[in-house]
N, C-alpha and C positions, 0 to 999 in steps of 0.2 A: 284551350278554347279553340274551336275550331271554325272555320271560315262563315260556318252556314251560320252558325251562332252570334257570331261576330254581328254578319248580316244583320242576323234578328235584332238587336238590341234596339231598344228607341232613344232617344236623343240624348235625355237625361242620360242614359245608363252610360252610354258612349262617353257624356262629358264627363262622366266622374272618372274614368278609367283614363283618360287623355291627362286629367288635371293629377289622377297619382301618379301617372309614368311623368308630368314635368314637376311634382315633387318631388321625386326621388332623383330624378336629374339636378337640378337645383341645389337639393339638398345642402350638400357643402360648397362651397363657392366664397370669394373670397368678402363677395356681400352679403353671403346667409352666417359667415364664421369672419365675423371685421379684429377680433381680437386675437392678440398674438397667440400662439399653443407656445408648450411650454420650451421650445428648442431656440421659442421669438421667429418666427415664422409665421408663416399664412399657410393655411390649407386649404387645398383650393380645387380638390375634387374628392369626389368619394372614393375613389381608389387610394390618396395619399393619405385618408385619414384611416383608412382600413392597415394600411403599412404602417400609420402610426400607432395605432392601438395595437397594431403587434409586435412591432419593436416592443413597447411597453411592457408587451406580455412577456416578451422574455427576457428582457432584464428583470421581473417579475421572479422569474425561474432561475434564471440565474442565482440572485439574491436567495432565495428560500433553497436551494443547494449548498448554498455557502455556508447558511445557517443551518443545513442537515451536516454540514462535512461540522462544524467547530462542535453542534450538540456530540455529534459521535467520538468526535478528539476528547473535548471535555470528561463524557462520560466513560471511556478509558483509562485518562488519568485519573478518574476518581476510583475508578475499579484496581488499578495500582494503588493508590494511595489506601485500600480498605485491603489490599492482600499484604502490603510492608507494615499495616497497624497489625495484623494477626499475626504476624511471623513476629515482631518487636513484643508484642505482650501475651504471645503464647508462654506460657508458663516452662519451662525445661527440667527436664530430668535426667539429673545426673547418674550416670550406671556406677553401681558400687565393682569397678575391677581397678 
């Protein structure tokens, strides 16, 4: 938005733009967010709740790596365990010498 714009706006317009910008400031604060987050803390601006949801995220990631590395262990030893059942019950042929 630019200055002349600004200008132009009439009163109402101004106040709503003034009462979003002290909403978003506001926003988190230890009186908009009175209950503990989950570490038992207070968060107490939007930037540390921004840090907290990305922590979050990536223990997130973490966790769903872990469970891609154990799917891929798992399905290996199963893929062992389907190549020792073939070689145990493949049938043998004895050579007549």
């Amino acid at each position: 938005m630019s200055v002349d714009q600004i200008i132009a706006l009439d009163d109402d317009d101004l106040k709503y733009i003034v009462n979003a910008i002290r909403a978003v400031a506001t926003a988190v604060t230890p009186s908009a967010t009175p209950t503990e987050d989950a570490a038992g803390g207070h968060v107490e601006s939007l930037t540390e709740s921004v840090m907290g949801v990305t922590a979050g995220l990536c223990q997130i990631a973490r966790a769903l790596e872990r469970l891609a590395d154990a799917h891929e262990n798992i399905a290996d030893q199963v893929g062992d365990a389907v190549d020792l059942l073939e070689r145990v019950t493949k049938p043998h042929v004895m050579s007549a010498t």
